[in-house]
Short mmCIF file of the C-alpha atoms (twelve columns), coordinates in Angstrom:
data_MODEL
# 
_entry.id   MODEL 
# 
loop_
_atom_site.group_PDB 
_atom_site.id 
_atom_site.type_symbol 
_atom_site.label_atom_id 
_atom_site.label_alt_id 
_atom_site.label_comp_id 
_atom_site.label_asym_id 
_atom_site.label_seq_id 
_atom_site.Cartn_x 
_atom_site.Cartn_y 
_atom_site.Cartn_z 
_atom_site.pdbx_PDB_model_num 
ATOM 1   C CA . UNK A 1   -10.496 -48.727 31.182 1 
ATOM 2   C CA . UNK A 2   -10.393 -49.522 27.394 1 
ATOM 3   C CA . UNK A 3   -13.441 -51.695 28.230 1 
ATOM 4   C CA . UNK A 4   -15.874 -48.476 29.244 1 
ATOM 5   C CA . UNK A 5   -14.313 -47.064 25.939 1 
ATOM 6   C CA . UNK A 6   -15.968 -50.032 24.222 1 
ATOM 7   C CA . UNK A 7   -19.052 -48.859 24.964 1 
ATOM 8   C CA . UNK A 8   -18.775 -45.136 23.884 1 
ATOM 9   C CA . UNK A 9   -18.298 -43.319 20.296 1 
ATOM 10  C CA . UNK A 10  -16.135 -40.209 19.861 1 
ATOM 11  C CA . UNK A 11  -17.713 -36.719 20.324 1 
ATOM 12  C CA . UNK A 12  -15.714 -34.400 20.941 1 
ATOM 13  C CA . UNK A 13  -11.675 -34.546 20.506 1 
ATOM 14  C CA . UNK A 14  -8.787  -32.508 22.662 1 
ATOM 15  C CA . UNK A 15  -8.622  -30.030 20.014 1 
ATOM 16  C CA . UNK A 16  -12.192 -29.038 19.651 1 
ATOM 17  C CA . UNK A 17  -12.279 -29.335 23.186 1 
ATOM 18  C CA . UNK A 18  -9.802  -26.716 23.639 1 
ATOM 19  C CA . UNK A 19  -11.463 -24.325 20.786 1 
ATOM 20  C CA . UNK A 20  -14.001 -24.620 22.954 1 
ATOM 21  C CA . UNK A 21  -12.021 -23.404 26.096 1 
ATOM 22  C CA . UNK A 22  -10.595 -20.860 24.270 1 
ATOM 23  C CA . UNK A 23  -13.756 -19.217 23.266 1 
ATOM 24  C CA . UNK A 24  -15.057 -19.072 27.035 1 
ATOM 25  C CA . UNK A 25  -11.533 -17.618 27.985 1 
ATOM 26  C CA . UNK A 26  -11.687 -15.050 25.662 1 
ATOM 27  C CA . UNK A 27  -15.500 -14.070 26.455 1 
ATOM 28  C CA . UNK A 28  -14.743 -13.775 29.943 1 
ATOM 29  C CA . UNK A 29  -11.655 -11.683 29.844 1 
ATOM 30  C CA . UNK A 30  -13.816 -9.316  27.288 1 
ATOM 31  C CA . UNK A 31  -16.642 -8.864  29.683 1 
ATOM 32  C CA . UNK A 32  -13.758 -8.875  33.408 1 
ATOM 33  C CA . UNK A 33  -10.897 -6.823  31.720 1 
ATOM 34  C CA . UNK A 34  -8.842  -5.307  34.168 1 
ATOM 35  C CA . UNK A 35  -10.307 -7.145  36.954 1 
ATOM 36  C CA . UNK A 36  -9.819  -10.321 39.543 1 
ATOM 37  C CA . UNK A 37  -12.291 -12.958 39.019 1 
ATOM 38  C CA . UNK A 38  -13.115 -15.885 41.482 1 
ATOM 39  C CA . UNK A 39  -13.332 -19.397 39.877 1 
ATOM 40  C CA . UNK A 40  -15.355 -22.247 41.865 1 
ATOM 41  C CA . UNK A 41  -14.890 -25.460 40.567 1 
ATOM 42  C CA . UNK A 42  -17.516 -28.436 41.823 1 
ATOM 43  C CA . UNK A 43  -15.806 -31.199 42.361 1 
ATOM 44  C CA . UNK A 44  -15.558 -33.895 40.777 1 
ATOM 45  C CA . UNK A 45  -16.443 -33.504 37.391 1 
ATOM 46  C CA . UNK A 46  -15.399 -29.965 36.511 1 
ATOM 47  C CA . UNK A 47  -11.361 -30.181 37.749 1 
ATOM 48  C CA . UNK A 48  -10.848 -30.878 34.339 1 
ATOM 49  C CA . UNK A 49  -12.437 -28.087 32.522 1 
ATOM 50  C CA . UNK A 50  -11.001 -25.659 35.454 1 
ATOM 51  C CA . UNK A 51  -7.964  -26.807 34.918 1 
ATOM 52  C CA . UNK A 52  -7.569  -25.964 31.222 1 
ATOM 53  C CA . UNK A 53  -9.963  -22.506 31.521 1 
ATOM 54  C CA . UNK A 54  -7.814  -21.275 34.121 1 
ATOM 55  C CA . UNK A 55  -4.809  -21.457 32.403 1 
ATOM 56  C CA . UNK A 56  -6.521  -19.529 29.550 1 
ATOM 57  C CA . UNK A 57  -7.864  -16.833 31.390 1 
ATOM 58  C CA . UNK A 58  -5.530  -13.909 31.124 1 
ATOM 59  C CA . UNK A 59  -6.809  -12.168 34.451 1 
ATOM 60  C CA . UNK A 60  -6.028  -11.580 38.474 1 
ATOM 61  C CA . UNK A 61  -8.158  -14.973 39.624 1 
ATOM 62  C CA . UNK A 62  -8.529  -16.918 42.777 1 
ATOM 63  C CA . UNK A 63  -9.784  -20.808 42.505 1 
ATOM 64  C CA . UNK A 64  -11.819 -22.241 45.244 1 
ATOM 65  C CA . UNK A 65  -13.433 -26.103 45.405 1 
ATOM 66  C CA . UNK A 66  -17.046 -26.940 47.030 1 
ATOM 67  C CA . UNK A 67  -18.371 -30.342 46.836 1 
ATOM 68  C CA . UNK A 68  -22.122 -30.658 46.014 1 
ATOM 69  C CA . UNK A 69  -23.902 -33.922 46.349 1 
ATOM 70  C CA . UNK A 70  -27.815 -34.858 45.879 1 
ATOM 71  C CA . UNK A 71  -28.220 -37.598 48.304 1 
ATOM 72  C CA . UNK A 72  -30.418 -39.278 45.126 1 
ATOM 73  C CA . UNK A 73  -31.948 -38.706 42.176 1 
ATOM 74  C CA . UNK A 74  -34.102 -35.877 42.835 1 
ATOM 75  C CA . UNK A 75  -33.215 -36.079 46.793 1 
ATOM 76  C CA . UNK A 76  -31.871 -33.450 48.794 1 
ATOM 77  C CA . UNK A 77  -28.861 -31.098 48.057 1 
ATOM 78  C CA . UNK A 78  -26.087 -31.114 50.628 1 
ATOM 79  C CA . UNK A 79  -22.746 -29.609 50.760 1 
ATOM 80  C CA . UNK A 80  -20.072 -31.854 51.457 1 
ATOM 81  C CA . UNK A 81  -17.202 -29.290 50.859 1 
ATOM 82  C CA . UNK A 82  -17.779 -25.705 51.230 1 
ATOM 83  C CA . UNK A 83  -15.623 -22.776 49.525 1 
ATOM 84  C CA . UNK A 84  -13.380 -21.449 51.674 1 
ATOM 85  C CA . UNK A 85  -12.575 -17.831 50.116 1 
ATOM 86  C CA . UNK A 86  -14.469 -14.670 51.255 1 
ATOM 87  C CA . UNK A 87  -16.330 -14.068 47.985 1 
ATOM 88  C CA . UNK A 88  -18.362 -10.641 49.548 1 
ATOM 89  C CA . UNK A 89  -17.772 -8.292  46.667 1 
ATOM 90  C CA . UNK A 90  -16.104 -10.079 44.128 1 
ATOM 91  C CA . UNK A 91  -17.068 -11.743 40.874 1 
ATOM 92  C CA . UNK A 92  -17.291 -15.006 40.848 1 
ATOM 93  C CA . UNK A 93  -17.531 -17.700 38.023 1 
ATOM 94  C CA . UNK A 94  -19.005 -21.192 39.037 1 
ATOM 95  C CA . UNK A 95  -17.501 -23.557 36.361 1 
ATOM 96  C CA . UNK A 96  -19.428 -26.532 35.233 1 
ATOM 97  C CA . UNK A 97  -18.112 -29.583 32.994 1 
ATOM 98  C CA . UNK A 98  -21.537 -30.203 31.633 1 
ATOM 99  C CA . UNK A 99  -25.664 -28.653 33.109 1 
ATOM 100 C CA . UNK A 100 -28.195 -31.571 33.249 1 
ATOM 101 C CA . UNK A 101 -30.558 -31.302 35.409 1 
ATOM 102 C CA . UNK A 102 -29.591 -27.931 37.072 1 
ATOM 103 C CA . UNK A 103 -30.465 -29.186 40.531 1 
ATOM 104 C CA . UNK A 104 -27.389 -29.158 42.495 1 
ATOM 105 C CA . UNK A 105 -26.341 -25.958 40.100 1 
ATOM 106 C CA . UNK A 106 -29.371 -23.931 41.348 1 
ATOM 107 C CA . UNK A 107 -28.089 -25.035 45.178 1 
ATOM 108 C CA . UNK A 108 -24.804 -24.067 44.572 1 
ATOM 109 C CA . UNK A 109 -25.773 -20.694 42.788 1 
ATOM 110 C CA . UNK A 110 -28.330 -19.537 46.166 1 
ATOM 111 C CA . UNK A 111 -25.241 -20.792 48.412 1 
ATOM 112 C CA . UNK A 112 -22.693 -19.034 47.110 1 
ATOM 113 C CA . UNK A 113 -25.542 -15.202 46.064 1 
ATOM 114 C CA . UNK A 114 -26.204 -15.421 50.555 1 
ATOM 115 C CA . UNK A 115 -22.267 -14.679 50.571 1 
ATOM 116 C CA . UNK A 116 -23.044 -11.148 48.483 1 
ATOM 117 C CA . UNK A 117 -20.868 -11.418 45.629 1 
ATOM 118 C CA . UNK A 118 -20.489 -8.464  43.115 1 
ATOM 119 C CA . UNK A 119 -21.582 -10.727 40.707 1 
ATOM 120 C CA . UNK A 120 -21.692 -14.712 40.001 1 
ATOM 121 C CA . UNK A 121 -21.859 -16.264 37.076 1 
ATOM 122 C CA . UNK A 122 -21.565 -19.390 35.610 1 
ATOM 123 C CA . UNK A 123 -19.901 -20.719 33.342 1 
ATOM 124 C CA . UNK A 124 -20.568 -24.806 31.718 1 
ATOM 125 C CA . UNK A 125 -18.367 -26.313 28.800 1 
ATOM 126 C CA . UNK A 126 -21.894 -28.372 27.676 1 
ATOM 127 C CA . UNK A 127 -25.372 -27.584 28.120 1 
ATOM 128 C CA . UNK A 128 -27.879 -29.946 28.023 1 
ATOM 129 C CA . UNK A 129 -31.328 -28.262 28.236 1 
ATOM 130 C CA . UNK A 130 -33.149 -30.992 27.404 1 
ATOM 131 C CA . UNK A 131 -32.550 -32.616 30.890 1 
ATOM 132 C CA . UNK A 132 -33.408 -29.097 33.397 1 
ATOM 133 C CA . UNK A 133 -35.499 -29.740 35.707 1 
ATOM 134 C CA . UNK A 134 -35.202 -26.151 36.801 1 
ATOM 135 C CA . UNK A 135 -35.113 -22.788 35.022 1 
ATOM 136 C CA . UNK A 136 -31.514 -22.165 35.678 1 
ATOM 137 C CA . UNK A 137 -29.321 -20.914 32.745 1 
ATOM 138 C CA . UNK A 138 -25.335 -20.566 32.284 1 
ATOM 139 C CA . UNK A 139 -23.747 -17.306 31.306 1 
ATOM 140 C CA . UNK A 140 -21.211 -18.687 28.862 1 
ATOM 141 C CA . UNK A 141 -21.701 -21.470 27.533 1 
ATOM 142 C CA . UNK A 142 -19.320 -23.806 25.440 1 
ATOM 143 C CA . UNK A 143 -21.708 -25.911 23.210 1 
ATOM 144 C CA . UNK A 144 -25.306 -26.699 23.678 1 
ATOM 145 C CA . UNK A 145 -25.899 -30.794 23.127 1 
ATOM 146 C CA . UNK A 146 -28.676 -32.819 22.700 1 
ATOM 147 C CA . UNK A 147 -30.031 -35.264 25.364 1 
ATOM 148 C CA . UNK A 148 -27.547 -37.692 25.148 1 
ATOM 149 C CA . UNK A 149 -24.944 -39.204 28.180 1 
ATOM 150 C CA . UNK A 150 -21.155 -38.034 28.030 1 
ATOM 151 C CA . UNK A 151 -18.057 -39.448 28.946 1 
ATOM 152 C CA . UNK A 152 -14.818 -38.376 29.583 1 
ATOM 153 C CA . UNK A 153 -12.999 -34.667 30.333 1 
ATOM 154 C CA . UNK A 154 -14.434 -34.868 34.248 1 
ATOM 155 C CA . UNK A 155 -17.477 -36.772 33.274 1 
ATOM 156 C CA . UNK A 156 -17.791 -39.917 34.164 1 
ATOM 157 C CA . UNK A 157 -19.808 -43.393 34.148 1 
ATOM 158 C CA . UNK A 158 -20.100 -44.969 37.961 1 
ATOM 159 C CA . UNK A 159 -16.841 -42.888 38.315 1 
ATOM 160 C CA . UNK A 160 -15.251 -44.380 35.076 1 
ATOM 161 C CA . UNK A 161 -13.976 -42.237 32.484 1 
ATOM 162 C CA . UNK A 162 -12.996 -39.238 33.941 1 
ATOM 163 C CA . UNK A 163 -9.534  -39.195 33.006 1 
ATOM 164 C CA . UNK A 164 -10.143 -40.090 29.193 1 
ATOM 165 C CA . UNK A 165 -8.972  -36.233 27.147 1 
ATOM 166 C CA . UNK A 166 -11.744 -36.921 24.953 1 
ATOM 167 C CA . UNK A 167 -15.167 -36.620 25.252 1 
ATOM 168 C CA . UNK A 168 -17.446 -40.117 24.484 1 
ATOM 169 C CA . UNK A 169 -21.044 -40.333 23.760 1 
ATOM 170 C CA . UNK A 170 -22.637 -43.747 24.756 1 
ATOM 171 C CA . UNK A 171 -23.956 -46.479 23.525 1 
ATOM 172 C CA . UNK A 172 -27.462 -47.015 23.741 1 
# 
């Protein structure tokens, strides 16, 4: 592992990380008070971010997991993993580490609008507009980054660097 870590240069530590968490929590339970909110986490790279949010979010919630997966780069969108919660009426947050490209985001937002929720937003910890390929925008958003490739906190390089509580930048 400390080899990857070679490679990167800090970005962002736990603690801002968690300021950052903090700020979506409270925005969230300003705008949901008094109600239950549904959380859907995309696996892989957002358990992380769910994780923490979660915890912060003073509110009835549910959690549910789908799996999204673009067979390549600019390929087709399948689900691998589908929710398995009844979301017809409720409000539901998709929760995103980090929106690049917004392709398997815009997938996952028409999926999840057929099952008629009250509302569904979504919520990202980074935003990278630089990289959309589609007009698709998050609700909350944590901090808005240049076009640059991440690391760590769910994010990952070939599936390395997930687990690191930082987030990394990389080395060009």
């Amino acid at each position: 592992m400390s080899q990857i870590k070679n490679e990167m240069t800090p970005f962002l530590t736990t603690e801002e990380i968690q300021v950052l968490v903090k700020k979506l929590a409270t925005q969230i339970e300003s705008e949901y008070r008094g109600q239950e909110i549904v959380l859907i986490c995309p696996l892989r790279g957002s358990v992380h971010f769910a994780a923490d949010l979660m915890r912060q979010i003073q509110l009835p919630q549910q959690i549910d997991f789908v799996y999204v997966r673009a067979e390549s780069r600019g390929g087709a969108i399948s689900i691998i993993k589908d929710i398995t919660l009844n979301i017809k009426g409720k409000h539901v947050l998709i929760l995103e580490e980090i929106i690049d490209t917004g392709r398997t985001l815009s997938f996952l937002k028409t999926r999840l609008l057929a099952s008629n929720p009250a509302s569904l937003k979504i919520v990202t910890l980074l935003d990278k507009p630089a990289r959309r390929e589609l007009p698709i925008r998050a609700d909350y958003i944590g901090k808005t980054i240049d076009d640059r490739y991440v690391v760590g906190y769910g994010m990952d390089l070939d599936e390395k660097g997930r687990n690191y509580p930082q987030i990394y930048n990389l080395r060009n």
